[in-house]
PDB file with one MODEL, atoms N, CA, C and O in Angstrom:
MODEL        1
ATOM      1  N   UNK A   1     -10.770   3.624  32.254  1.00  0.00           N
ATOM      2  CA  UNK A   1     -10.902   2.747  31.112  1.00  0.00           C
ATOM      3  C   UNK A   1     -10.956   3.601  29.840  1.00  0.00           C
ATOM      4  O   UNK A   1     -11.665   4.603  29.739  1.00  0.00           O
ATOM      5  N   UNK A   2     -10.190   3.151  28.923  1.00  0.00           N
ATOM      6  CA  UNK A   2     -10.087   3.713  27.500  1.00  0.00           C
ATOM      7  C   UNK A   2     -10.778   3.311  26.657  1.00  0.00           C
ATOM      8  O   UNK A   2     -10.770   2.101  26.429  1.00  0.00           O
ATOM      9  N   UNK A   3     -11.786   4.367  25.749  1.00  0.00           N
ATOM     10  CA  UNK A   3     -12.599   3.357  24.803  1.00  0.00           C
ATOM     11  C   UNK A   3     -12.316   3.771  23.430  1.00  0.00           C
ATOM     12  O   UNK A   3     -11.920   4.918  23.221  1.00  0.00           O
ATOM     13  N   UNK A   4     -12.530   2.705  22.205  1.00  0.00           N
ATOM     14  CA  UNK A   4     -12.015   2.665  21.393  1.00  0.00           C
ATOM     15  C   UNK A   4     -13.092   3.274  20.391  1.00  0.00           C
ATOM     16  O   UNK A   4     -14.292   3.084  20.591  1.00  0.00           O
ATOM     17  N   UNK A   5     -12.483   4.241  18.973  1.00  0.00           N
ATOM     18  CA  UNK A   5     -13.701   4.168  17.999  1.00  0.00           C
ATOM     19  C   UNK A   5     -14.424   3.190  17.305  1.00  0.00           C
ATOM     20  O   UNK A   5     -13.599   2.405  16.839  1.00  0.00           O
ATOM     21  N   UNK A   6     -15.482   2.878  17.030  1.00  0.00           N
ATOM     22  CA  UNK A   6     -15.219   1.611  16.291  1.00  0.00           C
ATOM     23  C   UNK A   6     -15.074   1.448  15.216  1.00  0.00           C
ATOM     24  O   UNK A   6     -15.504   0.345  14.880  1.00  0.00           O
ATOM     25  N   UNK A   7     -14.510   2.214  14.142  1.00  0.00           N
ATOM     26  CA  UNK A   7     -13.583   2.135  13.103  1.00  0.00           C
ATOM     27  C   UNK A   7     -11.893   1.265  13.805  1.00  0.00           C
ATOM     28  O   UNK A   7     -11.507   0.206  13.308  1.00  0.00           O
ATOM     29  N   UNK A   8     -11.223   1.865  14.805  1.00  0.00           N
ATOM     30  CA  UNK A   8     -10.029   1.476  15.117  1.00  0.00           C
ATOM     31  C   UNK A   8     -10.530  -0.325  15.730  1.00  0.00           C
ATOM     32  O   UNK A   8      -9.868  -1.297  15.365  1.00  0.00           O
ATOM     33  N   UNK A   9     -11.306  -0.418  16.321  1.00  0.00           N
ATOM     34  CA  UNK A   9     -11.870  -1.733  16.879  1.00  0.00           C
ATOM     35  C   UNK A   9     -11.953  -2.738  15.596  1.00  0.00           C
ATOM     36  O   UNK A   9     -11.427  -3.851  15.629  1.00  0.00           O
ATOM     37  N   UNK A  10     -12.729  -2.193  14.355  1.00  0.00           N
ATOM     38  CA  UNK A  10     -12.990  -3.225  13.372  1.00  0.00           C
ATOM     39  C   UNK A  10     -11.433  -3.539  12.526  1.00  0.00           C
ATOM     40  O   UNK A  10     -11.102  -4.616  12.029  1.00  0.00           O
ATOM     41  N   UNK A  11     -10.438  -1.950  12.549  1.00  0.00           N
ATOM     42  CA  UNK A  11      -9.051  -2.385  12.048  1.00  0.00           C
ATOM     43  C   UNK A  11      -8.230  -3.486  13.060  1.00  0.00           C
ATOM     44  O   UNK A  11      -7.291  -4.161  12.638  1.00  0.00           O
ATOM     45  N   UNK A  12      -8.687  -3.555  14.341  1.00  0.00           N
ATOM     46  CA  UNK A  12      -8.164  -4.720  15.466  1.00  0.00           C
ATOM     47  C   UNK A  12      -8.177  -6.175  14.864  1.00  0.00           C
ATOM     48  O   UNK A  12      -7.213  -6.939  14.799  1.00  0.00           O
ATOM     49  N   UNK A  13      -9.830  -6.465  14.317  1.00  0.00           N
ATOM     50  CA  UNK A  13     -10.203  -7.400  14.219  1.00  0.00           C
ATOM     51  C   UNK A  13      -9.938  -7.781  12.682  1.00  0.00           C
ATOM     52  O   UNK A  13      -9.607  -8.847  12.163  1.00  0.00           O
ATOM     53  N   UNK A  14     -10.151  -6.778  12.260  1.00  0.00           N
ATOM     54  CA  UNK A  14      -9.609  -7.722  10.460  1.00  0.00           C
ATOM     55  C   UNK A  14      -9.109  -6.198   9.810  1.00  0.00           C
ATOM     56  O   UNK A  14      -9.848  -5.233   9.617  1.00  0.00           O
ATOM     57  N   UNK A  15      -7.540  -6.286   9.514  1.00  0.00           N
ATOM     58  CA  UNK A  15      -7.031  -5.247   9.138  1.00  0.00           C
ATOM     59  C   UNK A  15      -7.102  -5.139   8.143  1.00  0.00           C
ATOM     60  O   UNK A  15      -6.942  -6.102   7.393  1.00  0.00           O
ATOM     61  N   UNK A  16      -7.498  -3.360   7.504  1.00  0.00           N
ATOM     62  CA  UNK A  16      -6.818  -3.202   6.401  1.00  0.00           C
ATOM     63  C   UNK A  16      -6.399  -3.040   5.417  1.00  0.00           C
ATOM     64  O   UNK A  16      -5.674  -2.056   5.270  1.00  0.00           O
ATOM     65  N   UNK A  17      -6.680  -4.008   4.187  1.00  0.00           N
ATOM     66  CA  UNK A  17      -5.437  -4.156   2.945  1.00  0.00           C
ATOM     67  C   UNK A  17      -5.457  -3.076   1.518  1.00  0.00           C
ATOM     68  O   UNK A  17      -6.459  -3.251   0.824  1.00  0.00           O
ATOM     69  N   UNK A  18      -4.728  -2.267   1.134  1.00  0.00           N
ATOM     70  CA  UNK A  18      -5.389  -1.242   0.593  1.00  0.00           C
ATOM     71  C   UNK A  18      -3.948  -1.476  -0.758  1.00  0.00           C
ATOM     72  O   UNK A  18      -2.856  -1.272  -0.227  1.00  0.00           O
ATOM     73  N   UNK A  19      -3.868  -1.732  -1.821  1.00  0.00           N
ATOM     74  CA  UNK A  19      -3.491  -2.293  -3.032  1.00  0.00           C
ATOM     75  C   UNK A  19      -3.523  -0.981  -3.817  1.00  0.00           C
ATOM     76  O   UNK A  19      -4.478  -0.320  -4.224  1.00  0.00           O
ATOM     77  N   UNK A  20      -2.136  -0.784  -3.915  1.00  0.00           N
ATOM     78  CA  UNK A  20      -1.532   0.653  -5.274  1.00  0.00           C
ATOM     79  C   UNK A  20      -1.499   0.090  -6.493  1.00  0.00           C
ATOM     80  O   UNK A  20      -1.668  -1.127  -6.414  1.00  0.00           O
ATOM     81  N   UNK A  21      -1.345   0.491  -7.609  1.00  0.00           N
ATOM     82  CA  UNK A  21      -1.213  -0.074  -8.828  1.00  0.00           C
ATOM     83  C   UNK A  21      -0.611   1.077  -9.774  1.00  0.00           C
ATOM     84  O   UNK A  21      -0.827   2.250  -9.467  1.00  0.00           O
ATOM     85  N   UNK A  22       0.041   0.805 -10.769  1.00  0.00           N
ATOM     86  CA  UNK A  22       0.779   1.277 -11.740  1.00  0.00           C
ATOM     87  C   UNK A  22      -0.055   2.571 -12.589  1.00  0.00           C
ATOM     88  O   UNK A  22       0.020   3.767 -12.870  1.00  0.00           O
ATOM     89  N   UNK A  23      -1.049   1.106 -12.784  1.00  0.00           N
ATOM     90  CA  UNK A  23      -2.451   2.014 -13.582  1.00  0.00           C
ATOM     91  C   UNK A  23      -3.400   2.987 -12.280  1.00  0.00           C
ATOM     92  O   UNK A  23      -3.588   4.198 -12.402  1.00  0.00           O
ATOM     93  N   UNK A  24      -3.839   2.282 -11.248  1.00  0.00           N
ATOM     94  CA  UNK A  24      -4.203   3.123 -10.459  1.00  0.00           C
ATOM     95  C   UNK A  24      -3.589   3.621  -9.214  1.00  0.00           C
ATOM     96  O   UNK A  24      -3.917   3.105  -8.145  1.00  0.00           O
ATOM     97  N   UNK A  25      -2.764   4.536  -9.255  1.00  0.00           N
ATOM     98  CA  UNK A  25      -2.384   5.128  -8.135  1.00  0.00           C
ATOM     99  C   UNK A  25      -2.521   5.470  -7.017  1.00  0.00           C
ATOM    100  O   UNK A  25      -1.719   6.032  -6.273  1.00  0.00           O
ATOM    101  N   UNK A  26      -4.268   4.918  -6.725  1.00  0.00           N
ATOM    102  CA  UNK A  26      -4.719   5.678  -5.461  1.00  0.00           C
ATOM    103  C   UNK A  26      -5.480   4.008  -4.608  1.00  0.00           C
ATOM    104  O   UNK A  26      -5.812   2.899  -5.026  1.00  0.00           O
ATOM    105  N   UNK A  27      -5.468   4.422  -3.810  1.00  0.00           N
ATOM    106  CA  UNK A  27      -5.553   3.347  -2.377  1.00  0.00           C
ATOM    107  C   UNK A  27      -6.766   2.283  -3.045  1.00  0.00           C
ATOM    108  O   UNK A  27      -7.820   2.918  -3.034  1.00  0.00           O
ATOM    109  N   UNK A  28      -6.930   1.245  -3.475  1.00  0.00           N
ATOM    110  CA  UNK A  28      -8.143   0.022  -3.957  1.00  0.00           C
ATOM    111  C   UNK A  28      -8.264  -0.694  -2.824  1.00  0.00           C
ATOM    112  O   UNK A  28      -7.307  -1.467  -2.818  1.00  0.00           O
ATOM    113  N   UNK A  29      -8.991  -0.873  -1.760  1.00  0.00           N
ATOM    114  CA  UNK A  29      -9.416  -1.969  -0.657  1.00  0.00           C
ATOM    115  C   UNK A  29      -9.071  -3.103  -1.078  1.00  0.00           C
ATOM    116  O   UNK A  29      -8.838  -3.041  -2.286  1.00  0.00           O
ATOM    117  N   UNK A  30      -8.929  -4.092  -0.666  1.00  0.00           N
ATOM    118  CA  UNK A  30      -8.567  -5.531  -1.332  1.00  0.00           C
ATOM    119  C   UNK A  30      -8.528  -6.256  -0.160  1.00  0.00           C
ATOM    120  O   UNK A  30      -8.066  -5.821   0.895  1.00  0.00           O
ATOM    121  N   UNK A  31      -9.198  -7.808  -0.386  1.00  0.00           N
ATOM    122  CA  UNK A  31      -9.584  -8.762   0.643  1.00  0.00           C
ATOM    123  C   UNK A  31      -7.882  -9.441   1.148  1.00  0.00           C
ATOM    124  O   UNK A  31      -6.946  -9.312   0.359  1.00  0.00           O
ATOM    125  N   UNK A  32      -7.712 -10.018   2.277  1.00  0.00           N
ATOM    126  CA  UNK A  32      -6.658 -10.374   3.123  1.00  0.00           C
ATOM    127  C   UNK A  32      -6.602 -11.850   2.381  1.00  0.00           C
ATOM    128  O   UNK A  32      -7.173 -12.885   2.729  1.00  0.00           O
ATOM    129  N   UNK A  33      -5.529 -11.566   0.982  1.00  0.00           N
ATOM    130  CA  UNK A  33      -5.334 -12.837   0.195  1.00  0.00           C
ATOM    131  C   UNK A  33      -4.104 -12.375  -0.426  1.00  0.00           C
ATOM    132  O   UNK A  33      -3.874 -11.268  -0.912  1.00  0.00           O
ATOM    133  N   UNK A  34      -3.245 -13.530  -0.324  1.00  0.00           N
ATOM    134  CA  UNK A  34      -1.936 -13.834  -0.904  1.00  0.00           C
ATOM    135  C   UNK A  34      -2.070 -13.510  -2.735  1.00  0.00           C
ATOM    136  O   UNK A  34      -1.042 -13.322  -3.386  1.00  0.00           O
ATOM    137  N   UNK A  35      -3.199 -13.488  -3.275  1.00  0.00           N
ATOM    138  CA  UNK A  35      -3.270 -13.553  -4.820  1.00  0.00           C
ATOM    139  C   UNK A  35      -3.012 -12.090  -5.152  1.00  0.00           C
ATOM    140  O   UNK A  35      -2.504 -11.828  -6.242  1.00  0.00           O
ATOM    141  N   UNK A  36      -3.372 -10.959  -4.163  1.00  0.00           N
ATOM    142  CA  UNK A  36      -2.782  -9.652  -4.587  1.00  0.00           C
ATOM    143  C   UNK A  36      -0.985  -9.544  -4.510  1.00  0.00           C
ATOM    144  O   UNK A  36      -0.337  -8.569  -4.890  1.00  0.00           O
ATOM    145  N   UNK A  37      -0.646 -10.303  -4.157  1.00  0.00           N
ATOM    146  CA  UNK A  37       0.806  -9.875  -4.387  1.00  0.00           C
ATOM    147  C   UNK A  37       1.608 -10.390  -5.557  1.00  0.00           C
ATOM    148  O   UNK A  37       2.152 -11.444  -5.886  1.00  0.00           O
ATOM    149  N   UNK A  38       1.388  -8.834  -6.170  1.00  0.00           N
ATOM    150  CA  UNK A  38       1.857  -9.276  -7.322  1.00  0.00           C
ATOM    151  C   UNK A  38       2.972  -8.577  -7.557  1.00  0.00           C
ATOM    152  O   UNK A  38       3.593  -8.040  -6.639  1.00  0.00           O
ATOM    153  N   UNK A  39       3.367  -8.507  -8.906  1.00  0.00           N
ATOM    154  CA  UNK A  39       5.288  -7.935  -9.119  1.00  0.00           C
ATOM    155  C   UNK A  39       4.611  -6.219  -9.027  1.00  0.00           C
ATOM    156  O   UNK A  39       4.994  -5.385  -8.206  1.00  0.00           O
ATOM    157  N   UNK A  40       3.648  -6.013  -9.978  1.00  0.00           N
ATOM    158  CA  UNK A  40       3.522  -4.325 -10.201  1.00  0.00           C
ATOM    159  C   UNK A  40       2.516  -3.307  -8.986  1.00  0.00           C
ATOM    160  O   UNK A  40       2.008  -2.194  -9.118  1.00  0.00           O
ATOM    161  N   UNK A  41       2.537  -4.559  -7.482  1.00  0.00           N
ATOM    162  CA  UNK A  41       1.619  -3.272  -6.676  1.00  0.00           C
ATOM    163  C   UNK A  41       2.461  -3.185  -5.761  1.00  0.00           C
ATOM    164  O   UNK A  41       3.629  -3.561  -5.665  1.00  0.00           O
ATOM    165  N   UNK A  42       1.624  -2.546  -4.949  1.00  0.00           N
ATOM    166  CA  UNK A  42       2.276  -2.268  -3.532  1.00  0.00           C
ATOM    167  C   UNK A  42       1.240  -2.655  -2.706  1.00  0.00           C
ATOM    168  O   UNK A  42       0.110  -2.370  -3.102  1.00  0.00           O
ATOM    169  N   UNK A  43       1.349  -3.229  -1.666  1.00  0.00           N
ATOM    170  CA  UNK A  43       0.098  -3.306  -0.359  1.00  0.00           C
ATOM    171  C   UNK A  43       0.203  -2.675   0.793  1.00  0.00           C
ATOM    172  O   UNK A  43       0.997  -2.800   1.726  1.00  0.00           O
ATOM    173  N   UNK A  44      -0.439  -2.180   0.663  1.00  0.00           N
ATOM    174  CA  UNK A  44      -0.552  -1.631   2.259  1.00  0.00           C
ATOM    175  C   UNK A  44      -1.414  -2.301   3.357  1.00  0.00           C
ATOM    176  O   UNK A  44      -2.605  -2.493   3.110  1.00  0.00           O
ATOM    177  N   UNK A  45      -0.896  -2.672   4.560  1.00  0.00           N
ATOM    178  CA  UNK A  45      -1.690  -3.287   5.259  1.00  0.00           C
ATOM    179  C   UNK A  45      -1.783  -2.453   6.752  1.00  0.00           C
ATOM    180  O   UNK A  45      -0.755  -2.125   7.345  1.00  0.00           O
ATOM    181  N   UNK A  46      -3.116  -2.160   7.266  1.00  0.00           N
ATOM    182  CA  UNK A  46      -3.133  -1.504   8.340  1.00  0.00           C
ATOM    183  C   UNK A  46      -4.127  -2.156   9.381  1.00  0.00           C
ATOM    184  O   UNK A  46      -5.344  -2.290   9.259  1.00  0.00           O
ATOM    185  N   UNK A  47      -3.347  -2.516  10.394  1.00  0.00           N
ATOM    186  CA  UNK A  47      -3.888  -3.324  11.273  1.00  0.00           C
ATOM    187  C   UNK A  47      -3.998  -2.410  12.644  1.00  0.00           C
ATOM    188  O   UNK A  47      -3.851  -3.151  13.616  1.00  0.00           O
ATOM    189  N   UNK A  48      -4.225  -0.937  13.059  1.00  0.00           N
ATOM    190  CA  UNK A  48      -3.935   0.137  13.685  1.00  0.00           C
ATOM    191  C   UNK A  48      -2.868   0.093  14.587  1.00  0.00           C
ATOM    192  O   UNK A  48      -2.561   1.085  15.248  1.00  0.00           O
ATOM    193  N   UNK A  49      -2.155  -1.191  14.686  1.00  0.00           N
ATOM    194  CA  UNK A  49      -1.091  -1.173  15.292  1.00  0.00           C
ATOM    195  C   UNK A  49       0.091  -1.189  15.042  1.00  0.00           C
ATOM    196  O   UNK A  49       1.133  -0.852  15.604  1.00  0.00           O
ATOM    197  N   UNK A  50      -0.295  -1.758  13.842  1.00  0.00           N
ATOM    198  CA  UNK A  50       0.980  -1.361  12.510  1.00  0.00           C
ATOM    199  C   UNK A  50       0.669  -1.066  11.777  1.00  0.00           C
ATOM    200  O   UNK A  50      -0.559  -1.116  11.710  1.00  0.00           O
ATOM    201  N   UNK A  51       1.434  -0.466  10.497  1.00  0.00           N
ATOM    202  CA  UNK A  51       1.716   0.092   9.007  1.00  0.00           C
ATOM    203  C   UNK A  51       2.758  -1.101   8.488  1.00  0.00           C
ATOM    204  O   UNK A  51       3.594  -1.582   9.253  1.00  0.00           O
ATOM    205  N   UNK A  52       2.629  -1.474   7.256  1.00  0.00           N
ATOM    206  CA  UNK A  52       3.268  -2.615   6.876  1.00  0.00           C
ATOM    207  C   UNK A  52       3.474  -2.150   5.371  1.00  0.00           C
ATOM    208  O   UNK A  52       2.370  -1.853   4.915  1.00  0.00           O
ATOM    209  N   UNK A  53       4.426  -1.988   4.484  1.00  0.00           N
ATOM    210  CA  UNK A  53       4.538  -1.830   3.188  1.00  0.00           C
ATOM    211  C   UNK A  53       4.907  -3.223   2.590  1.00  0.00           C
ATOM    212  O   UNK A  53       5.724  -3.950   3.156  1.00  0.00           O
ATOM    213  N   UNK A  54       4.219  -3.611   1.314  1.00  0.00           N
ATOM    214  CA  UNK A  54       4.552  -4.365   0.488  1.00  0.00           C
ATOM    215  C   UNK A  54       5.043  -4.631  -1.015  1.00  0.00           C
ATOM    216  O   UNK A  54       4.302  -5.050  -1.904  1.00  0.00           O
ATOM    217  N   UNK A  55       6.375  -4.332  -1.162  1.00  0.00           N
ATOM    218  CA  UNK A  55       6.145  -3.821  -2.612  1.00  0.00           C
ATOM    219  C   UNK A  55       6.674  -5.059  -3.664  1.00  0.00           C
ATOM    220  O   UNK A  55       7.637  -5.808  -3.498  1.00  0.00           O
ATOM    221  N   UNK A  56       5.835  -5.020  -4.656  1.00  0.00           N
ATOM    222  CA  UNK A  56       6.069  -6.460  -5.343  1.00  0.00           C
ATOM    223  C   UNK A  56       8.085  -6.425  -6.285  1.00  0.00           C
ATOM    224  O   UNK A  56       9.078  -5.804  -5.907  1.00  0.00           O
ATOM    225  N   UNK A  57       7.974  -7.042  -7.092  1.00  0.00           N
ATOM    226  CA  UNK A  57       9.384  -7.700  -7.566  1.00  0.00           C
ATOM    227  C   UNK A  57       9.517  -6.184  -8.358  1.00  0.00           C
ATOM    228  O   UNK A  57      10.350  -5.332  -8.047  1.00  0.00           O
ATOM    229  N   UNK A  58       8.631  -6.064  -9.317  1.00  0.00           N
ATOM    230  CA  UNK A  58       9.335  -5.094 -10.525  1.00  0.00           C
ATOM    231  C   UNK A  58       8.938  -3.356  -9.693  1.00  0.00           C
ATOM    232  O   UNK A  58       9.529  -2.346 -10.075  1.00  0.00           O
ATOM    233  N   UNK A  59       8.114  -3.323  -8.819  1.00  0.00           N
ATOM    234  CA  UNK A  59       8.033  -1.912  -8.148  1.00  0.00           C
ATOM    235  C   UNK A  59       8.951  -1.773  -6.891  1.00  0.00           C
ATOM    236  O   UNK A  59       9.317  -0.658  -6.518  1.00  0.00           O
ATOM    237  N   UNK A  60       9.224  -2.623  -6.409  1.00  0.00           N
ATOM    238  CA  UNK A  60      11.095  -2.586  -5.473  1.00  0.00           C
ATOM    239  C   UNK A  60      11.996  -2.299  -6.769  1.00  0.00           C
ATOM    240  O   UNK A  60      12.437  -1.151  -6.699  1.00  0.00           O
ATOM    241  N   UNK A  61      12.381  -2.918  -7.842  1.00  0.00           N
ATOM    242  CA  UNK A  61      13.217  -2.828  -8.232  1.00  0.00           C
ATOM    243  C   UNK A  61      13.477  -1.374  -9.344  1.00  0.00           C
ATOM    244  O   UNK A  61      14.486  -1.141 -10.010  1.00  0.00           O
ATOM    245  N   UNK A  62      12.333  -0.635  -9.267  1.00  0.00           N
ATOM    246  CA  UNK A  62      11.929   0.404  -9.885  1.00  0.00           C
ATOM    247  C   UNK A  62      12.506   1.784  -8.635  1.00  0.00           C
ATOM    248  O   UNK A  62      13.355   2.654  -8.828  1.00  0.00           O
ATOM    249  N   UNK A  63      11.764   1.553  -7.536  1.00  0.00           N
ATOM    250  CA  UNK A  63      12.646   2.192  -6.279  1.00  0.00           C
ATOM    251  C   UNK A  63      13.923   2.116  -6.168  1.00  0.00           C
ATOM    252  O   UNK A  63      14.636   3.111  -6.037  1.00  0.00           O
ATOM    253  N   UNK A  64      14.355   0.908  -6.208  1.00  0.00           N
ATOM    254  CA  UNK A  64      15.942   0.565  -6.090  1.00  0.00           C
ATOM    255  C   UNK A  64      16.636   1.382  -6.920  1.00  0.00           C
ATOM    256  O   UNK A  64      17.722   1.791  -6.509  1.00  0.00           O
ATOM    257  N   UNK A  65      16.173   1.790  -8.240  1.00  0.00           N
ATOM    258  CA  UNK A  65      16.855   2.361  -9.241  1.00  0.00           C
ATOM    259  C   UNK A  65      16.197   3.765  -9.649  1.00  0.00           C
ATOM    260  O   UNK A  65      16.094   4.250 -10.775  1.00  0.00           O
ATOM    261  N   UNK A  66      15.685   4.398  -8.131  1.00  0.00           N
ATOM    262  CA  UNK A  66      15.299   5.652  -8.328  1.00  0.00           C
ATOM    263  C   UNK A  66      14.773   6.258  -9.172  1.00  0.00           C
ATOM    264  O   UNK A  66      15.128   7.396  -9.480  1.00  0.00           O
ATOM    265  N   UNK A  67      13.695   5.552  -9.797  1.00  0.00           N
ATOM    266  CA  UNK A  67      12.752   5.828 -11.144  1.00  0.00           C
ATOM    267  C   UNK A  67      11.764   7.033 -10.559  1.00  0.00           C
ATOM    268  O   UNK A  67      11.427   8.026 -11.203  1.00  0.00           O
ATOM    269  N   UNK A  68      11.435   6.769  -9.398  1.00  0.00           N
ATOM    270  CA  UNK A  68      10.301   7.501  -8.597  1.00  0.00           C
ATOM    271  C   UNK A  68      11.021   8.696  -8.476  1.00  0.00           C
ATOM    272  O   UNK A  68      10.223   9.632  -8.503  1.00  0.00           O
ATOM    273  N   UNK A  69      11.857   8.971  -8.389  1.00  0.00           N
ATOM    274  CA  UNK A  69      12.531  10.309  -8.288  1.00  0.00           C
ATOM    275  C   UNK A  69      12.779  11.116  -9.809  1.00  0.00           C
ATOM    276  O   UNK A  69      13.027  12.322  -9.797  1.00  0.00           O
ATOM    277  N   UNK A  70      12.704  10.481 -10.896  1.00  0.00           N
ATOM    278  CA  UNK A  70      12.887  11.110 -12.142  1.00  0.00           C
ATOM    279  C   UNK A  70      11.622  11.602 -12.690  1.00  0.00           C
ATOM    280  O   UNK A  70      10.806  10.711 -12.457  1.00  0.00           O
ATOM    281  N   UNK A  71      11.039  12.573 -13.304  1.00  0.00           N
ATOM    282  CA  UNK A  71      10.017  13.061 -13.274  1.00  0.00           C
ATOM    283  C   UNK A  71       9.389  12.309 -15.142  1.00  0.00           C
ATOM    284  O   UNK A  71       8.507  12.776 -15.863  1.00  0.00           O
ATOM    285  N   UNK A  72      10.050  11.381 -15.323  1.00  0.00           N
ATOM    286  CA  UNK A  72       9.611  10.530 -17.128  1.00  0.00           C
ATOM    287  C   UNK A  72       8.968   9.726 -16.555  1.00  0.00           C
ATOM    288  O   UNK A  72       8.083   9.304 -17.300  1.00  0.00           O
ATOM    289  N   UNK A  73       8.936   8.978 -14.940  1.00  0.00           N
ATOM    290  CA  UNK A  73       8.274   8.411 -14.015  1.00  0.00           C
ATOM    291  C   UNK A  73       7.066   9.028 -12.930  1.00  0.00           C
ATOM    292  O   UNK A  73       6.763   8.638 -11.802  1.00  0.00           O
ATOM    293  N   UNK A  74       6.621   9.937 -13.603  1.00  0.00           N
ATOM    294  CA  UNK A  74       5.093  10.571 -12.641  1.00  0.00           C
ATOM    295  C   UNK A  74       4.394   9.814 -11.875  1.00  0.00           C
ATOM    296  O   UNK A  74       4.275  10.144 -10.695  1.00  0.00           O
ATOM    297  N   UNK A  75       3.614   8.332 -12.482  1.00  0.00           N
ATOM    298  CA  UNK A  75       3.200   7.913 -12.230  1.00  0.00           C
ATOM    299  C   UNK A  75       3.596   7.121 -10.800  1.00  0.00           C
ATOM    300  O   UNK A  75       2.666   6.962 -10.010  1.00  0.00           O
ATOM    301  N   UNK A  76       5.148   6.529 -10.360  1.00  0.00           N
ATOM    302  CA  UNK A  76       5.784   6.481  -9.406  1.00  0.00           C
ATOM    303  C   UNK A  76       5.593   7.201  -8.789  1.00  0.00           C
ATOM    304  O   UNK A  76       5.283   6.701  -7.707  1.00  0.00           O
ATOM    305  N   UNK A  77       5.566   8.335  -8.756  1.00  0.00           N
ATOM    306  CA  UNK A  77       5.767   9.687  -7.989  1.00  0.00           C
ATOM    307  C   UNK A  77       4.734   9.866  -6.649  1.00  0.00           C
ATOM    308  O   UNK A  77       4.788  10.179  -5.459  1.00  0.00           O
ATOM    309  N   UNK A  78       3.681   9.411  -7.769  1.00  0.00           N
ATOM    310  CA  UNK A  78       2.331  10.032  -7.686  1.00  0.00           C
ATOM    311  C   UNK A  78       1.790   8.898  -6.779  1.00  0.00           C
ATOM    312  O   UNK A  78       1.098   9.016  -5.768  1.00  0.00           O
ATOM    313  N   UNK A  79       2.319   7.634  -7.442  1.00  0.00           N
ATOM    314  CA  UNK A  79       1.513   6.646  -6.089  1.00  0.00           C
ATOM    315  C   UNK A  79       2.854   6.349  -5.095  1.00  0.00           C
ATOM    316  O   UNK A  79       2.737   5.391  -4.331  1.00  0.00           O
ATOM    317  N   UNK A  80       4.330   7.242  -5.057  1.00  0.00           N
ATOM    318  CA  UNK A  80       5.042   6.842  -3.726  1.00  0.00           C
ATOM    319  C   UNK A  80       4.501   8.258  -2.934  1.00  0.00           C
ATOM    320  O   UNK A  80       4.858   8.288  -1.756  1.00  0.00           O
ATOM    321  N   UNK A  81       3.964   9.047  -3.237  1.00  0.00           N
ATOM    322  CA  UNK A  81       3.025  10.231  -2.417  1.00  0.00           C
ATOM    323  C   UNK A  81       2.006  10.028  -2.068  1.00  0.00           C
ATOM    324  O   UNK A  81       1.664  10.713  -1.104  1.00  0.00           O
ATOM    325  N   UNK A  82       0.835   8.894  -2.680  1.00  0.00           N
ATOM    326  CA  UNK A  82       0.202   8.519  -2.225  1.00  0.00           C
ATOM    327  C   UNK A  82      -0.045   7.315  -0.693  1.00  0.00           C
ATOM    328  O   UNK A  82      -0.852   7.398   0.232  1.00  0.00           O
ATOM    329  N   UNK A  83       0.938   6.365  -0.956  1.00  0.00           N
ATOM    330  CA  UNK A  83       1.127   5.702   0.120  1.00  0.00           C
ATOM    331  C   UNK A  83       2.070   6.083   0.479  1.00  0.00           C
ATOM    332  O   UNK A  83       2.854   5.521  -0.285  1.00  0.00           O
ATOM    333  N   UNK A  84       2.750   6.774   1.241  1.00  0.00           N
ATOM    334  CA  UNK A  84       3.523   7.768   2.362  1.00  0.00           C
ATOM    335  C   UNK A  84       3.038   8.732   3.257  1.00  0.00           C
ATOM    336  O   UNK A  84       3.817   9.340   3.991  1.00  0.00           O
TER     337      UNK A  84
ENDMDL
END
């Protein structure tokens, strides 16, 4: 029989949700609600069995057009290194 930590046990039971932002770049906890998805974050959701990316309207379309790769865009940079 395999036993689990119970950190990985409590990600079983309610995963998760960890919210990037423009202004803050680094991982914000955030409750399992539809009102964080917004155009300028990203969500991360970790349920230990998956990894799930969420990225809103204007931060896909900022990727799409390789902003994160130009360095006048740090701040991209800095939170697509952070959640990766």
């Amino acid at each position: 029989m395999k036993w689990e930590a119970v950190r990985n046990v409590l990600l079983m039971i309610q995963p998760a949700l960890l919210m990037y932002t423009t202004e803050e770049p680094y991982a914000t906890p955030v409750g399992l609600d539809e009102k964080f998805m917004k155009s300028e974050v990203i969500l991360l959701l970790d349920s230990f069995f998956n990894i799930v990316e969420w990225r809103g309207k204007h931060i896909q379309g900022w990727f799409q057009e390789n902003y994160h790769l130009s360095s006048d865009y740090g701040y991209l940079q800095e939170m697509h290194k952070n959640v990766t």
